[in-house]
N, C-alpha and C positions, 0 to 999 in steps of 0.2 A: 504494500500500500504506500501510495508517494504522500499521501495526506495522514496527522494523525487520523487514531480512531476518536469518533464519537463517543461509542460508548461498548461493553463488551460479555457477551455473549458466553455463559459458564454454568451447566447443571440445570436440573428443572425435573419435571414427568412429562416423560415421552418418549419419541427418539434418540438414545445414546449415541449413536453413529454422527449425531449431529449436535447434542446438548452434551456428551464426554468430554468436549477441548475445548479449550479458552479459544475463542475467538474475538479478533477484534471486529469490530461493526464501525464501515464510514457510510454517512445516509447517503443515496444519491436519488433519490424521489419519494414522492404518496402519492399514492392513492385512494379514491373513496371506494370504497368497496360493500355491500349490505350494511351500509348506516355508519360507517364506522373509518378511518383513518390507519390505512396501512404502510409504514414507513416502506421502502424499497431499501435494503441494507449489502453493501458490497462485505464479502467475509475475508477472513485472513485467518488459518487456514482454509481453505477449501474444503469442501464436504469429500472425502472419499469416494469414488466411481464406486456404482454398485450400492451404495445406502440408501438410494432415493431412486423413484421410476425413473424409467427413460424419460428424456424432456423436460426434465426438473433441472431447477439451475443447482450446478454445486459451487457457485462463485454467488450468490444472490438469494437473499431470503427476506422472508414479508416478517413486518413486527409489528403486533397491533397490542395497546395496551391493553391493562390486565392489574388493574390495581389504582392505589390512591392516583397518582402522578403521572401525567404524560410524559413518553419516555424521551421528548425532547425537552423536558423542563427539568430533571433532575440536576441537582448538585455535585458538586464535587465528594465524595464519598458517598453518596447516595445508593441506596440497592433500589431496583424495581424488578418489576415481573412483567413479560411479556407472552403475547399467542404470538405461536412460530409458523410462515404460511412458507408453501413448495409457493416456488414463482416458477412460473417454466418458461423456456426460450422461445420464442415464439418466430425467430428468425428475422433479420434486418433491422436488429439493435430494440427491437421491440418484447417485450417482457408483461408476464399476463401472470396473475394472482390465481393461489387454487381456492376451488369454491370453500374451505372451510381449514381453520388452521390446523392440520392434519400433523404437523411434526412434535407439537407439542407449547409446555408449557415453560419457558425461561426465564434465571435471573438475569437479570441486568445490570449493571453495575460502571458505574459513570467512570470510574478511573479503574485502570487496570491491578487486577487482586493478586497478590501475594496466595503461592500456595506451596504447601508443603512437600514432601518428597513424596506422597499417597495421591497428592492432586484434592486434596482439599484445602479450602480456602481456608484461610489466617486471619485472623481480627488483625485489625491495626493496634499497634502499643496504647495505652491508654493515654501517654503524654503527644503523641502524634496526632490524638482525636482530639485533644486540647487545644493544641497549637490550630489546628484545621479550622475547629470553630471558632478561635478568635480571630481568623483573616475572615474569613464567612461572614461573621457579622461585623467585621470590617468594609464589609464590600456590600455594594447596593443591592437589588436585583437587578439591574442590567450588569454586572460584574465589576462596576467599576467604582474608585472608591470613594466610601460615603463624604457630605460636606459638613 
């Protein structure tokens, strides 16, 4: 990916072939889809050949929220949960949403998770969640800092 990630992609109920690896996620569209607001997410790594039908992107996956916070509003340490949609190739750079998010259910997680040697995620030190929250409420919502 030549851009950072957004945001990153790690565990949930569903598909393990696709929810087992940290991925990172850079948005590169939405969609409206049955009422609802589906991110288009380029991945890093890739999905494995063979874990998904034929015609399913394994560089491209749909992410529709799934909890308090839309997953473009989240914070800097922030976890969310997303529904995980097969986007399939649809040929000549065009990209088509599956009727229902069939891969499953994901965390999300705004900055990239430390994990152990098992591949489970690590809490941050309790003095880093410190320091974290006083830039945070240092800083406005639009990120920049308060007056």
């Amino acid at each position: 990916m030549n851009k950072p990630a957004d945001f990153y992609l790690y565990q949930g109920e569903g598909n393990q072939a696709v929810l087992g690896t940290l991925r990172a996620c850079r948005k590169i569209g939405a969609v409206e889809h049955g009422g609802q607001t589906v991110l288009l997410v380029a991945i890093e790594p890739p999905i494995s050949l063979g874990a998904l039908p034929g015609g399913v992107s394994t560089t491209v996956i749909g992410l529709s929220r799934h909890g308090a916070k839309a997953l473009d509003r989240l914070a800097p340490g922030d976890i969310g949960s997303a529904l995980v949609w097969e986007v399939y190739d649809l040929g000549g750079g065009k990209l088509g949403v599956g009727l229902e998010p069939t891969i499953g259910r994901g965390t999300i997680y705004r900055i990239k998770p430390a994990l152990d040697s098992k591949g489970a995620v690590m809490p941050p030190p309790a003095a880093a969640k410190l320091v974290m929250g006083s830039i945070l409420r240092a800083l406005g919502e639009d990120g920049s800092a308060k007056k």
